[in-house]
N, C-alpha and C positions, 0 to 999 in steps of 0.2 A: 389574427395575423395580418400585418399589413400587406397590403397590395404588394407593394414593392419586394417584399421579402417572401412570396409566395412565388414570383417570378423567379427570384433569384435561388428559390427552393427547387423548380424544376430543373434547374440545369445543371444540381449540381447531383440530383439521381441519376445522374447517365454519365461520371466523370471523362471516362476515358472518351469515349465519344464527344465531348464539350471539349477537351482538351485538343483532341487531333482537331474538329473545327476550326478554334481558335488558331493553331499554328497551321493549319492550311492555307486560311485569309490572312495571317500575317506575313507568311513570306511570300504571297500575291504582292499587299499590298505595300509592305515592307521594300521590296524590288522597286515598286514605282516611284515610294516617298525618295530612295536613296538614286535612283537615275535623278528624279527632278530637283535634286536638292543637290547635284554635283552640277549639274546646267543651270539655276538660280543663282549658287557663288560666284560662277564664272562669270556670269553677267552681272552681277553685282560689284564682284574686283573690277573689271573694268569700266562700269561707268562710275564707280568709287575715284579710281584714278582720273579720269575726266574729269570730275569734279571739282577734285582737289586742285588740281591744276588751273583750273578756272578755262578749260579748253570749250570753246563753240561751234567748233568745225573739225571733224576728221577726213581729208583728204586721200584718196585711192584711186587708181585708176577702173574707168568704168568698162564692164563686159569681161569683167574676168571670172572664173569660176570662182576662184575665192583671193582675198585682201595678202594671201603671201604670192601671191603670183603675181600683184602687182609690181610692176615697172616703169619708168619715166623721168624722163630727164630734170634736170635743176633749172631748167629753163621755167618751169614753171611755176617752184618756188620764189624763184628772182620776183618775177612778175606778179606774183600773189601778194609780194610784201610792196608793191609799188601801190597794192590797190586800193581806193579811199576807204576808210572804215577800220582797217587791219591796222591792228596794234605793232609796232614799229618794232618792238623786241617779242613779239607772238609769234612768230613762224617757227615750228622744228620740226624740221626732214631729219628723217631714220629708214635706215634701211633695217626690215624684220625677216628673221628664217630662220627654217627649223633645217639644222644641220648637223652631221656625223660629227660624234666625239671619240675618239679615239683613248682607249683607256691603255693603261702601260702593263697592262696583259693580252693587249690584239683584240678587245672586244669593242665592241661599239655602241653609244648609245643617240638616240635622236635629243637633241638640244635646242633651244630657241638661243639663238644670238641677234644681238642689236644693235645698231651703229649711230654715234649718238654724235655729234659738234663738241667739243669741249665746253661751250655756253649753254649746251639745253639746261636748261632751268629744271628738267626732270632731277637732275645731278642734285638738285638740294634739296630735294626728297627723299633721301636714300642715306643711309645710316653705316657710314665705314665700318664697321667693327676690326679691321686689321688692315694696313700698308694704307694706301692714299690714291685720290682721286686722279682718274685721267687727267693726262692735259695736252696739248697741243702735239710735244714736242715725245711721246708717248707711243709710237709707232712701232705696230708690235707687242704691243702688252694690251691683258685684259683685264678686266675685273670680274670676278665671279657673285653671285646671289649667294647666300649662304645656303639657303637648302641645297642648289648643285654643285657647290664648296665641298659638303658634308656628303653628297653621295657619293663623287671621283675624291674623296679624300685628297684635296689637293688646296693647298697654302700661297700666305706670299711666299713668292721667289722658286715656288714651281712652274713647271710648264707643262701646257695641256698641248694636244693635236687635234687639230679641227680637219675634217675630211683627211686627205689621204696624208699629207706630210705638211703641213700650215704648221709651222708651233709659235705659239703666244704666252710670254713671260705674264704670270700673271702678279699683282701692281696691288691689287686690292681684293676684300672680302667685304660684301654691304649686304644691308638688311632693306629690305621695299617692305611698305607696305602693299603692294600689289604682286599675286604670287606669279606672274608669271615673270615678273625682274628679277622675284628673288629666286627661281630657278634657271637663270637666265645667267650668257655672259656680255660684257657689255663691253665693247669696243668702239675706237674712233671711228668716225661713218666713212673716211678712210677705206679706213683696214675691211671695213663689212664691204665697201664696195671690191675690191681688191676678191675677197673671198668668195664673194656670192657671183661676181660678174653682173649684177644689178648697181641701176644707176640711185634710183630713191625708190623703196615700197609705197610710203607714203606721207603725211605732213599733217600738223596739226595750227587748228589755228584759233589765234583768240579776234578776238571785236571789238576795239576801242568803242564800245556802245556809251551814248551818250543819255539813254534812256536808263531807268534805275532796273534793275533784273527781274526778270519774271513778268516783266509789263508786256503786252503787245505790241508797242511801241521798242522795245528791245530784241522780240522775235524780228520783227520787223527788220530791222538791222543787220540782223544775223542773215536774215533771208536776202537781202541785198548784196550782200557778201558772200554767199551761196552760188548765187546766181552767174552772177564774176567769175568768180573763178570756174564755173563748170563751162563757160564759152571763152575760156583761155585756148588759143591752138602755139604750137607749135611750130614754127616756120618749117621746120627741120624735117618734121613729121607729122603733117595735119591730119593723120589719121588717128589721133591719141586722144582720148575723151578721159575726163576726168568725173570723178563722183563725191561733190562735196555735201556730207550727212552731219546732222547732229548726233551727241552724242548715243541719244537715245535712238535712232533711226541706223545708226551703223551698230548698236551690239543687235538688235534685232534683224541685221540683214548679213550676220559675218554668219558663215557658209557651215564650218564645225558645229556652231551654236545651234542652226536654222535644224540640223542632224540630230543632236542630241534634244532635242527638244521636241522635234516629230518622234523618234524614239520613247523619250517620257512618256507620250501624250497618249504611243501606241499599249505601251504595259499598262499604262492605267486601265484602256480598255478593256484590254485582257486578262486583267487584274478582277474589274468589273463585272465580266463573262462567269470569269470562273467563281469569283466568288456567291454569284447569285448562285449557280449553278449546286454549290457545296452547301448555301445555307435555304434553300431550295428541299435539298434534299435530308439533309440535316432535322428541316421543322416537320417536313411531312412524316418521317418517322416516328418525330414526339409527339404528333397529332392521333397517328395511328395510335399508337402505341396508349395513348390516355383517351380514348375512345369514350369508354366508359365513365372514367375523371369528369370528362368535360361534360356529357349527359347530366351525372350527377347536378355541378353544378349550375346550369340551366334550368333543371327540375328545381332547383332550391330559390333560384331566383335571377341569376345572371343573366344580364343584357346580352344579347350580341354584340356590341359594342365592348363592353366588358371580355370578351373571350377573346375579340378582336385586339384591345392592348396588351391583355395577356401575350399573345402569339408575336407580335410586332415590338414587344417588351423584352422577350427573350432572345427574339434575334438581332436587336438594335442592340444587346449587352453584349452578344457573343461578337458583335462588328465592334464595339467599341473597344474592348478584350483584346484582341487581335489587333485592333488600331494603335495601343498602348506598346505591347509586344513587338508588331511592324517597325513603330519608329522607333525603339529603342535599338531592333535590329539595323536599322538603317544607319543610324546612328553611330554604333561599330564601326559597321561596314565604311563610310566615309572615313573615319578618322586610321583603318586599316590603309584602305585602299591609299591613304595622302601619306604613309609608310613607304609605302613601294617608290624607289627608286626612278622607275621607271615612267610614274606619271606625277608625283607630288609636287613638280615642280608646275605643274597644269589646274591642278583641283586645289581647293578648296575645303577640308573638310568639315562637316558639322551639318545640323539639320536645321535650317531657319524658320520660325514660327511659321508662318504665313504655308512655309511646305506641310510645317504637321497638322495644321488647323484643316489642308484640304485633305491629306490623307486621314483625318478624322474625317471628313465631312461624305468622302467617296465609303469608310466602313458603313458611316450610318445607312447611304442609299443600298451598301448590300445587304444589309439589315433590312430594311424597309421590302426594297424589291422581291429580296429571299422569301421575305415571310408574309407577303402579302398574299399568295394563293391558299398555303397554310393556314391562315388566318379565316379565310373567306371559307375555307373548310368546316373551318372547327364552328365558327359561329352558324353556321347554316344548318347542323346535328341536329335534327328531333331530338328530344330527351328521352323520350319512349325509346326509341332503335337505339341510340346510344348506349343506354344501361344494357340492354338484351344484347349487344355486341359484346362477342366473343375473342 
């Protein structure tokens, strides 16, 4: 009998007991793969969207608790686009927030709406699927994402209520590839200031960089223009500081993300805890339990080393098992959870390699860690006491 299938021989004499292991560590580690794999998308849809946009700079005001509570005047837009470096049509202020929707049964739901220029260049990213695109002259009307189209069942030529009595004729249905637009409604930056009583959330900015991308020499640039605009004041109000980040540097510091992502970090642990805890206790019973087994073979010939991969064999298969099962769980669970009304138009669903490879990678340590005192048991048996054990 091969090694390998004498391993896979022990665990499957105990089914029921191999079985509840398995889905104990899976829906530990199942929970963490699907927390950190709804906080990966997210930060992935938006530096996706940065990207494609060719954005260098995200602009927000600095000392706020989080990037929707920023506020600040056009004053600093104006001046941003005077400044050497900054691409002459690269400036676009938006106002972002998350706002009551008023459904036409008295119920309410929280919404992101966005306040765009008629020229944001975002606008040609975005895929009509019904009625037409903002424009100037448009005051009053919105356009809807299609996921939050499809959750307020609501078309061209209906009208939705935003907070208590706002109604907005809505003009168009579009597709983003970035989900939080396409859960989103998208208004003249107008109309968003009008509703929210905010001046600009924030701005984005490109870098007539004259250096080829990715060089230091392009960083460089970036960081010049950086620098600029974060000592821009205000006449009006010199007490207003701004925070201009790259793209990578603002999804790492937006405030929600910074939450779900300590959250991830803390289930893993505890993911971690419990699972050593269950394959722990799990191998020392099959240690006991083959007391005798394991003397035998010793007596016949077996290394300590050999009894050693035995043990550390079985519970690396039963973390893998459950690794398998975890992300498939998880797996559901996002494409469920991106179902619900209530947040699809937020997540993301699906589990991206890089998530399932470390939730492989965290079974195997419970594997390892589980069974490493098990292990150090079994291989240290005298063969004499072990046959004579009862």
């Amino acid at each position: 009998m091969y090694f390998s299938s004498f391993v896979l021989k022990n665990l499957t004499r105990r089914p029921v007991r191999t079985i509840l292991t398995v889905l104990g560590l899976a829906v530990a580690v199942g929970s963490m793969i699907a927390l950190h794999a709804v906080n990966y998308n997210v930060e992935v849809a938006i530096t996706r969207s940065f990207d494609r946009r060719g954005i260098d700079l995200v602009v927000t005001q600095a000392g706020r608790s989080s990037d929707l509570h920023s506020d600040f005047s056009e004053y600093f837009v104006e001046q941003t686009r005077k400044l050497p470096g900054v691409q002459q049509d690269g400036v676009y202020e938006a106002v972002v927030e998350l706002f009551n929707l008023t459904r036409d049964s008295g119920a309410t739901d929280q919404v992101m709406i966005q306040g765009w220029l008629p020229d944001n260049k975002a606008f040609a990213d975005i895929e009509v699927l019904s009625g037409r695109k903002l424009t100037e002259a448009d005051a009053g009307k919105v356009m809807l994402g299609s996921r939050l189209a499809s959750n307020i069942s609501k078309g061209v030529g209906d009208t939705i209520t935003l907070g208590a009595d706002s109604k907005f004729e809505v003009i168009g249905v579009y597709k983003s590839f970035v989900v939080f637009e396409d859960g989103a409604a998208t208004m003249l930056l107008k109309d968003a200031q009008a509703l929210t009583g905010k001046k600009i959330t924030g701005f984005s900015v490109k870098v007539a960089k004259t250096a080829p991308p990715g060089t230091p020499e392009a960083a460089a640039e970036v960081e010049r223009v950086r620098v600029a605009i974060e000592a821009l004041r205000d006449p009006k109000d010199p007490t207003v500081r701004l925070a201009a980040r790259t793209p990578e540097s603002f999804v790492n510091s937006v405030t929600h993300l910074k939450i779900t992502r300590a959250l991830s970090w803390m289930v893993g642990v505890i993911a971690l805890v419990i699972g050593v805890i269950s394959m722990l206790n799990t191998m020392v019973m099959s240690v006991l339990e083959r007391t005798q087994e394991i003397g035998i073979l010793r007596a016949v010939g077996w290394r300590r080393s050999r009894v050693i991969r035995m043990v550390l064999g079985e519970a690396v298969v039963l973390g893998l098992l459950a690794a398998v099962i975890g992300t498939a769980g998880a797996l559901a669970a996002t494409y469920l959870l991106a179902m619900s009304p209530k947040v699809n138009g937020f997540i993301e669903p699906g589990v991206p390699v890089l998530v399932a490879v470390q939730g492989v990678g965290l079974t195997a340590l419970i594997g390892l860690l589980g069974g490493a005192y098990p292990a150090y048991r079994a291989a240290h048996l005298l063969p004499t006491e072990a046959i004579r054990h009862d």
